[in-house]
Structure formats: structure tokens, C-alpha cells
N, C-alpha and C positions, 0 to 999 in steps of 0.2 A: 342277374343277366346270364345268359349264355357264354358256355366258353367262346364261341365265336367270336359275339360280339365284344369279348374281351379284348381278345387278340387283336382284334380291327383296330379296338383306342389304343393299342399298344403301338400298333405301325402308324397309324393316324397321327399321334403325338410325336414320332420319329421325324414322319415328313414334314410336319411342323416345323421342325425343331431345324432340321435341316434348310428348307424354304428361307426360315429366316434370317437362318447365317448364309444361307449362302446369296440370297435373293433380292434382299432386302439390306442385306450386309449390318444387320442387328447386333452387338455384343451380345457373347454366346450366355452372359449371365441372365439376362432379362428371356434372352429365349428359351434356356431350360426353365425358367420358370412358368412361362405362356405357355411350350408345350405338357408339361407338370400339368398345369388347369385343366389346358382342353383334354387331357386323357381322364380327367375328375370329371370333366363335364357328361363326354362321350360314356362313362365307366357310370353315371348315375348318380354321383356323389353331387347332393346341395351346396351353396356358396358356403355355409358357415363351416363344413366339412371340410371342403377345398381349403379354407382360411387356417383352418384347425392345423389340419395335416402340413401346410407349407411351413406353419410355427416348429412343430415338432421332426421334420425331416431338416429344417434350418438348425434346430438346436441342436438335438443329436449327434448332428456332423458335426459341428465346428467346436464342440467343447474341446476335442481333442486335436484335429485338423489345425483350428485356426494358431493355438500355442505351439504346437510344431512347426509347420511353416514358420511363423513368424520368427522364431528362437533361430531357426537355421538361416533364414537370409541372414539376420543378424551378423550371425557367424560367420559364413560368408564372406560378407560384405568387410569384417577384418581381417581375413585371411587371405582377400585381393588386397587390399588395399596395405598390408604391410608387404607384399611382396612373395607372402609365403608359397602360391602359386608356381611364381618363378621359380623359386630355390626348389622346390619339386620337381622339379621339369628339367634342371640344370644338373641338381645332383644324378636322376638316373643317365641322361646324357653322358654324363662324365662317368662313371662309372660301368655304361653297358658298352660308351665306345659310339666311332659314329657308324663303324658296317650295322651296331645292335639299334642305331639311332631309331629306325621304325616302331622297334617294340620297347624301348626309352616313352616313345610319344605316345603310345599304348597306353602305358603304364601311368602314363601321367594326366592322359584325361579320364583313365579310371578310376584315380587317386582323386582328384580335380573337383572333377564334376558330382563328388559325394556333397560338397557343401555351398558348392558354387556353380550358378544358373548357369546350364548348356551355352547358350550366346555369349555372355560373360567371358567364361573360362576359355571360349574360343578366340575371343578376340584379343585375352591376355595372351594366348600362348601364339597366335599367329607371328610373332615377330621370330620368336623360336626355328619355326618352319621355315620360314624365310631367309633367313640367316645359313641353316642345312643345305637350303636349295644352291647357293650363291657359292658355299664352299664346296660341292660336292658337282654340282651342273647337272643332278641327277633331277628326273621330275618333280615337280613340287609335291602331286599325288602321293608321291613315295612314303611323304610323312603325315603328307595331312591325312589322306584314308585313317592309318592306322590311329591318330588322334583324335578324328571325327566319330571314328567307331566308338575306343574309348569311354571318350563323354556323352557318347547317345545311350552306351547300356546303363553305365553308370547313373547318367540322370534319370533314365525308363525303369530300373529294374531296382536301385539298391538306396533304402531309405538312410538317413531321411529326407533324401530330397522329396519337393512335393507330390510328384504325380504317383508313388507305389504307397506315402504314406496315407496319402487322400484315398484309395482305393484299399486300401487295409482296412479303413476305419467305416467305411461303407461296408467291406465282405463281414469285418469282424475277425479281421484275421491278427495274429499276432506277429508284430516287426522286426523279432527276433528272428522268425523263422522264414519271414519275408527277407531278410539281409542274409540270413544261411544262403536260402534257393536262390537268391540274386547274384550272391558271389558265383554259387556252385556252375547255374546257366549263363555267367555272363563272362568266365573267363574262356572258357572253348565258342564261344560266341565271335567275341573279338579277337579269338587269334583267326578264325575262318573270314569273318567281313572286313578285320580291319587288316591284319598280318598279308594274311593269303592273297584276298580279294586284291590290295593296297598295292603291293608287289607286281600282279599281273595288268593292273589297270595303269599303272604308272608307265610298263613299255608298251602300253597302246595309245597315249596320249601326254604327249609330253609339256609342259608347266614350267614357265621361269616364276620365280618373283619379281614384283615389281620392281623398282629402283628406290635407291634409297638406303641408308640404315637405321631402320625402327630399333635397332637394339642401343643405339646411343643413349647415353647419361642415364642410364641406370642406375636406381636409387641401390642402398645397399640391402641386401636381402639377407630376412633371419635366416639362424640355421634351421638346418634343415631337419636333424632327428627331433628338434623340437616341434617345426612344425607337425612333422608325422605323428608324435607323441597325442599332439592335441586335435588330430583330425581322429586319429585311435580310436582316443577317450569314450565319446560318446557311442559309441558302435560296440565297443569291448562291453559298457558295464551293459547294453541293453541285450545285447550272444549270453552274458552272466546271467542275467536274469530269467532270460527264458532258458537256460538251461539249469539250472537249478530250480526253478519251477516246474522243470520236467522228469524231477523225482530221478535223472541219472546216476547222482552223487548221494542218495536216499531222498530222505522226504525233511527239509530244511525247519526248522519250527526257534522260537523265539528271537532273537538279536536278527539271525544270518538273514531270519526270513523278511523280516522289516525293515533290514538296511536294504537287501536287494531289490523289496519292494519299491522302496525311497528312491535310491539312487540307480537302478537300473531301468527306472521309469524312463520315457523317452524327454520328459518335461525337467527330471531332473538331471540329467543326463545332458542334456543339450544346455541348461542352466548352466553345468562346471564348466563344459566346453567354453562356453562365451566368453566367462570369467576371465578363465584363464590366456586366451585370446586377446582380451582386452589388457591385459597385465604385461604377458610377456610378447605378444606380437604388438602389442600399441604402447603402452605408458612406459615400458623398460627398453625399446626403440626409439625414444625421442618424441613420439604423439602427442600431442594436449590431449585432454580430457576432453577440451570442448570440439576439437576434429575428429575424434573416435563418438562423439554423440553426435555429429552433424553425419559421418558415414553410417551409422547404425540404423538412426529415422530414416536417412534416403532408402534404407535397402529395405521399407517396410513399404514402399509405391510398390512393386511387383508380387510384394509377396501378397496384397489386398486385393488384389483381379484372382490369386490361386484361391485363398482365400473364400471367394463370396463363389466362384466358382464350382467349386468342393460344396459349398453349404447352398447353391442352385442342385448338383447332382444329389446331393440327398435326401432333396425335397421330391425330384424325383423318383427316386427308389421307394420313397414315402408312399407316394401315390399311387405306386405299383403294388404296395404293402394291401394299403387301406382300401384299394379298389377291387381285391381281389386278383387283378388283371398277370400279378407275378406269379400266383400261384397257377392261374390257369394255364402260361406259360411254360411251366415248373411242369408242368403235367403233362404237355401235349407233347414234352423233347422226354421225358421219361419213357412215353407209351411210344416215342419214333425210336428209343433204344439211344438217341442221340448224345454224346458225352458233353458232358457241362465245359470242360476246357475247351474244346472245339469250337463251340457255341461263342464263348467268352473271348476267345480268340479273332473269331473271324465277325462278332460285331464290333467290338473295338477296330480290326484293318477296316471294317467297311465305314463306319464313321472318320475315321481318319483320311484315306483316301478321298471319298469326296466331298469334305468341308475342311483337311489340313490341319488343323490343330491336334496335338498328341494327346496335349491336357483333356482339353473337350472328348475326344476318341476312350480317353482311359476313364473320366466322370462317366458318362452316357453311359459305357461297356458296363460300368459296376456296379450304375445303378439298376440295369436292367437282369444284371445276372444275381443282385443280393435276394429279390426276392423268390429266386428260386430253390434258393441251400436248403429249403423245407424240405425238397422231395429227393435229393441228394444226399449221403451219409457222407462228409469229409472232415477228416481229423487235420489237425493244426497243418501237417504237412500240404494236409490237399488244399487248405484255403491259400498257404504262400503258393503253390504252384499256380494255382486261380491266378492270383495279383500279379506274376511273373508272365500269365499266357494273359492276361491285357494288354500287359505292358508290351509282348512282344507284338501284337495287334496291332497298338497306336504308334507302334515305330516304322509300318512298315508302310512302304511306297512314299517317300517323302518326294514333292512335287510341285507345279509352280501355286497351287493355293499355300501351300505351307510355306513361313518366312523365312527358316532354316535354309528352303534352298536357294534362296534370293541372297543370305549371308554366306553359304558358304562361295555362291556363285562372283559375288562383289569381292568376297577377302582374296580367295585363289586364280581370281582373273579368266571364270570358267564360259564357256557360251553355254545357251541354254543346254543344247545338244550334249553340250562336255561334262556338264552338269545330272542333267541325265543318265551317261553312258557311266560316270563314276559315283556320285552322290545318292541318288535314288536308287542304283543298283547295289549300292553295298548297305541302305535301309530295308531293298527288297531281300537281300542275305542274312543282315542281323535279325528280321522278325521272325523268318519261317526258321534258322536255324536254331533262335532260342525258344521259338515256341518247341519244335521238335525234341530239344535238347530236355525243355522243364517236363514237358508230357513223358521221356526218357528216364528222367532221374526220380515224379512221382511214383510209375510203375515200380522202381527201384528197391525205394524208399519207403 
């Protein structure tokens, strides 16, 4: 086929894909899978072809995808539920102070939100904020921005939560250096959307909390350098790994190389994390065994929608593989001089903005951009930058399709308008500032 007619099934499958989430109101799994087809259909590809290629963009993905998610809500899921959360959140309070409280709550949904789902970790710490607002009379703004921002970069940029590791495993990038460029772009990130932004939006609209006090009978919460110890854990051995595989310290050979293989893996890695979670945030707290397996299953319901979701997006990068249709792609933004981060960047904002989902916004983004790395030369650092300008893509313009702004609008007591003027605008801060930032620190780097 014609490059043309390539690129046709390429937007073809797009508005597909879009029509039916947004039109039809279809779970966005079955619809990347429809529109998957019909770009096989429009692309030339027979039924057994199509059947072929959705087996192997399904398997692909989720050999690695579907064990990371899954190990991390896990984790998670003990680390709200003993409390550990809290005593995060509390300890930096207490020791930044409350004038430092903003960038306390910074800090704690960047902490937060590494092992525990955005909505989650918001609605754990909302009594936090509430509490601030009531002893201070200062706008509620004041703290949540700064916390809101937090846990957005945090869950967008820095694995292993799902959506950078799902798009790692699509680009083929590695997560050591996807959690370098995610720290590096997402803490001057959040000090501008959450710090800065937080601060001046807060004396343009002023926020009580509700009534009430949500912070009563507080169960007791672990310490806290233990917790930090075991949120660490898995992030340290997998920075070890990729940098000892990156021949800095020489070039590693026998034992050092096969233990760091072993245990700086993301699978073994997130394995000790659990363990140890379940031991000293659950069974050495007072837990049964049999409440730490009834919260462990519950937190595998969410992570099964990221899950089949991830293994829909790389069914279709599959199809873009096998159709040709990526490379002709790959070709036509080569010969416009066009940069692949740019590209990557602003399909992820545009799927996001008008169908709201981040997840779907960062899948769609990377499966459409994997099949281009043919005709692009980028070394390890340029694929984490890729995964980092998704990410900041699908963060940006968060709005009434997205649910995010419906929570943060219910928890903060926001009008839409209010919602709007603070929420969406400091989504519209965090995405172009860290896309500008990773585009900044590739050049660098």
C-alpha cells in the first residue's frame, strides 16, 4: 500500500478509537482493540493476520506489564491500609512546620503516589488538608495544589506505578532510567504547578473545609523511616541495576552481575518490597494474615482494567508494526524534520484532552510512537525522555471528561468554574512544564 493510504488507517483507527469512547461510551479496552482491527483491515492485513498479530501485541506487552502492576497495587494496597501513608504525610508536616506545610504536602504526594493509585492516595490524605485549612483559615488551595501536583507527577512520570511502566515496556525503554528522568523532570515540575501555581491560586480563590473532623480515631501508624525504608527498596535495587549495567563502575561479570540481574529486576524488586510490607506493615502491626490477603486480592480489581488496557495498547503498536503503517509514519515526521518528543508529546495531550483518560492518552501515545524508533537513533536516555514527554502529554488539561476533576471538585468543595480556574490550570502547568523541562535535560544529557 501507499504511504498515504497508510497514514489514512492510522487516523482512521484514531477516530475510531475515539467515536467509541467517547460516542458510544465503550470501555476503552474493547475499543483499542476494534480500532487495532479496523487499521488491519484498512492496512490490507487478512483475518488470520489480524488474529495473529492481536495474540502477539497481547503477549508481548503484558509478560512484563501485567507482573509489575499487579506486584505494585499489592504493595500499595498495604501501605494504605497499615497507615503508612499517614505517617508520611505527618512526619514531613512535623518536621517542615506548618508556614513549610505546602511543600510538606508536595512532598508527600510525591512520596505517595510511587506505590499508591492517584485517587487513593488523595482521598487518604484529604483529611490532612482539611485539618491545615481549619487551623490556619488559609485557603484550602494552599495545600491541596501543592499535593494534587505532587501525586499527578508522581503517578505520570515515576515507575512503578502503571502508566510510565506500561509505556516503558511498549517504547522498550529501561525503568531505571525512566525513574532517573522522572525524578530529575518532576521535581522543578512541582515546585512551579504545585509550590508556585498553589500559592498564587490560593489568594484568588478562597476554600474552607467542610465541617467536621475526619482526622478522629486514628488508628496507630507505623514508623515512619520504616516505611520510607520499604517504599526505597524497590526503586534503589532497580537505579543499581541499571547503573551497573551501564559499565559506570566497569563492566560487572560473575556473582555482582547475576545478583543485580536477579534482584534489581523490577519483578524481583517489587517481590522483597511486598514481603517485607506484609511482615513489618502488616503481621508485626497486629494484621491477621487472613486481612492482609483479603486487602491484597481487593487491590488486584484496578490493577486488571490497567492491566488488559496495556495489553489492548500493544496490540496496537502490533498493528502498526505489522501493517507497515508505523514505519510509514516513522518516515513522513523524519522527512518534515519533525522531533519524535514533540510528536509523542502532543498525541498523548490530544488523546487526553478530548476523551480524559491519562492511562488511555499514555497507551494510544506509545503505541503509536513505538513503531517509529526504526527511523530515530535514541539511546537509553532518549527512550526515558520519550516515556517522560507522554507522560507529560496525558497530564495535561485535565477537564470535565476526566474523573480526576469530578474528585478533586467533590473533595475541595470546588464549582466547576473554581475547578477550572485551579485544577485544570495547574494540569495545564505540570504537562508543558515537564514536557519542556525532559526535552531540556535530554539535550543535556
Amino acid at each position: 500500500m501507499t504511504t498515504t493510504a497508510l497514514l489514512l488507517a492510522v487516523l482512521a483507527g484514531i477516530g475510531i478509537l475515539l467515536i467509541l469512547i467517547l460516542k458510544f461510551r465503550i470501555q476503552a479496552f474493547i475499543s483499542l482493540l476494534i480500532s487495532s482491527i479496523a487499521v488491519g483491515l484498512l492496512a490490507g492485513l487478512d483475518g488470520a493476520e489480524i488474529i495473529k498479530t492481536i495474540q502477539i501485541g497481547m503477549g508481548s506487552t503484558l509478560g512484563f506489564v501485567a507482573t509489575v502492576v499487579g506486584l505494585g497495587a499489592m504493595f500499595g494496597a498495604i501501605l494504605e491500609h497499615s497507615g503508612g501513608t499517614s505517617a508520611i504525610s505527618g512526619f514531613l508536616l512535623q518536621k517542615l512546620g506548618e508556614k513549610k506545610a505546602p511543600l510538606a504536602l508536595l512532598l508527600s504526594g510525591f512520596v505517595i503516589a510511587i506505590p499508591v493509585f492517584f485517587d487513593v492516595a488523595f482521598i487518604i490524605l484529604v483529611p490532612v488538608i482539611y485539618a491545615l485549612q481549619r487551623k490556619t483559615k488559609k485557603s484550602l488551595l494552599l495545600y491541596a495544589i501543592p499535593l494534587l501536583s505532587g501525586l499527578a507527577i508522581a503517578h505520570a512520570f515515576i515507575p512503578p506505578t502503571p502508566g510510565p511502566v506500561a509505556v516503558s515496556e511498549i517504547l522498550g525503554a529501561d525503568l531505571g532510567w525512566v525513574i532517573l528522568m522522572g525524578i530529575l523532570t518532576g521535581i522543578p515540575t512541582a515546585l512551579v504547578s504545585g509550590l508556585f501555581f498553589g500559592k498564587y491560586i490560593s489568594k484568588k480563590i478562597f476554600i474552607k473545609a467542610p465541617m467536621g473532623d475526619p482526622l478522629a480515631e486514628q488508628k496507630k501508624l507505623p514508623e515512619v523511616g520504616g516505611v520510607f525504608a520499604i517504599i526505597a527498596l524497590p526503586i534503589v535495587l532497580i537505579l543499581m541495576n541499571t547503573l551497573i549495567k551501564s559499565n559506570l563502575f566497569g563492566e560487572p561479570e560473575g556473582f555482582v552481575l547475576s545478583a543485580t540481574e536477579l534482584f534489581g529486576h523490577p519483578f524481583a524488586a517489587l517481590i522483597l518490597a511486598n514481603l517485607l510490607a506484609w511482615y513489618f506493615l502488616g503481621i508485626k502491626k497486629g494484621y491477621s494474615k487472613k486481612e492482609l490477603y483479603q486487602v491484597t486480592t481487593k487491590s488486584m480489581m484496578p490493577a486488571g482494567t490497567i492491566i488488559l488496557l496495556t495489553g489492548a495498547g500493544g496490540v496496537f503498536k502490533q498493528m502498526l508494526l505489522d501493517t507497515g503503517a508505523g514505519t510509514a509514519l516513522a518516515t513522513s515526521l523524519a522527512d518534515l524534520g519533525f522531533p519524535i518528543l514533540l510528536f509523542a508529546f502532543l498525541a498523548a495531550a490530544l488523546v487526553r484532552i478530548i476523551q480524559g483518560s491519562s492511562t488511555v492518552a499514555m497507551i494510544t501515545a506509545a503505541g503509536l510512537v513505538a513503531p517509529l524508533l526504526s527511523g530515530f537513533e535514541l539511546d537509553a536516555i532518549g527512550l526515558a525522555s520519550l516515556v517522560i514527554a507522554i507522560a507529560s502529554g496525558a497530564s495535561m488539561l485535565s477537564h470535565v471528561n476526566d474523573s480526576g476533576f469530578w474528585l478533586v471538585s467533590q473533595y475541595l468543595g470546588l464549582s466547576e468554574k473554581q475547578t477550572f480556574r485551579s485544577w485544570t490550570v495547574m494540569t495545564a502547568i505540570l504537562g508543558i512544564f515537564g514536557f519542556g523541562t525532559v526535552v531540556l535535560l535530554n539535550w543535556i544529557l
